[in-house]
N, C-alpha and C positions, 0 to 999 in steps of 0.2 A: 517274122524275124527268123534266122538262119542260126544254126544252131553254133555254129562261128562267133557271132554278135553276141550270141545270148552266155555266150561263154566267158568273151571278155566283159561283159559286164558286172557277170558274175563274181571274175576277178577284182573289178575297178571297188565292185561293192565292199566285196571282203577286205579289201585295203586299207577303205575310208574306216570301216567297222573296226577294225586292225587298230588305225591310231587313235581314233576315236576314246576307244578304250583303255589305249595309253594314255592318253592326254588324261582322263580321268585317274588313274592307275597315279601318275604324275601327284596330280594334284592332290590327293587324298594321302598320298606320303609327305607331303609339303606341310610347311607346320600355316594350319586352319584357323588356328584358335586364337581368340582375342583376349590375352590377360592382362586387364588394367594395370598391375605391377610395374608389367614391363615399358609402358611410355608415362615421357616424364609430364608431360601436360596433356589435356582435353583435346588439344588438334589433333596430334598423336593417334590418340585415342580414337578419333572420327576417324581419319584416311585412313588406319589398320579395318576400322567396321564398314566402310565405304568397299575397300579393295576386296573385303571378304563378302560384301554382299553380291561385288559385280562377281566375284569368282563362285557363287552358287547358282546366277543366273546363268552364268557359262556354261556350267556341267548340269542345268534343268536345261538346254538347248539342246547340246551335245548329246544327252540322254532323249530326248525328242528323235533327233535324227537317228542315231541309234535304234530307234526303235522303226522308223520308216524302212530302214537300210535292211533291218531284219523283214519288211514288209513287202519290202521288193526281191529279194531271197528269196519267200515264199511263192510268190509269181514265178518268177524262175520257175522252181518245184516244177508248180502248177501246168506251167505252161501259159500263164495271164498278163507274163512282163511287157510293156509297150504297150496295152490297151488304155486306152480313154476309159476311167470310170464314166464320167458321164453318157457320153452318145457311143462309144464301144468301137470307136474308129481307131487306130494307129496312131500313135504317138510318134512324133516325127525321132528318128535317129539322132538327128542336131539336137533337139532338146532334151532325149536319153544322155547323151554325153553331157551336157552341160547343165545336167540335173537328174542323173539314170534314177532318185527315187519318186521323181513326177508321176502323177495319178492322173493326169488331165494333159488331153494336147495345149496345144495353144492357146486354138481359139476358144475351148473351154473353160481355160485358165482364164483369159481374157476378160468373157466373160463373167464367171467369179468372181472374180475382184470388181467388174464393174457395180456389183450386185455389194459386194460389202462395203466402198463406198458410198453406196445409195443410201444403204441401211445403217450404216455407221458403225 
């Protein structure tokens, strides 16, 4: 990969990380907390613990990714970005852009998943 590509990716990476972080930054200023006082019945009371539970599993994703994002950054560094962990071929360009923190070309990917639906 050309030191060109490896640059804008760098940029796409640092972007995503950028809002990523906002969007957290976001939500942790947002009021989180669930006080029984404030609704006047049990339904109330459920969809406020419901909304906050899907908004913890959001920012344990976004914190996942976050973390790849910093993974792929280091490649960069490295000099490792676009390689296949698996078989150590080249990751296709297409699939950098449409997922620059993939660790697996395609067909490894492919693979993979074939292998975790097997196993369940």
């Amino acid at each position: 990969m050309n030191k060109r590509d490896l640059t804008r990716f760098k940029k796409l990476l640092l972007t995503q990380r950028k809002q990523l972080q906002g969007n957290q930054k976001k939500a942790l200023t947002g009021d989180i907390h669930v006080d029984p006082d404030n609704f006047p019945d049990e339904i109330d009371t459920a969809s406020s613990e419901v909304t906050l539970q899907f908004t913890g599993r959001l920012r344990e994703r976004e914190q996942g990714l976050i973390a790849k994002i910093d993974a792929a950054l280091a490649k960069i560094e490295n000099g490792d970005f676009g390689e296949c962990v698996s078989c150590g071929e080249d990751i296709g360009a297409a699939r950098l852009k449409a997922r620059p923190v993939a660790e697996r070309c395609i067909d490894c990917k492919s693979e993979q998943e074939k292998l975790e639906r097997r196993t369940g």
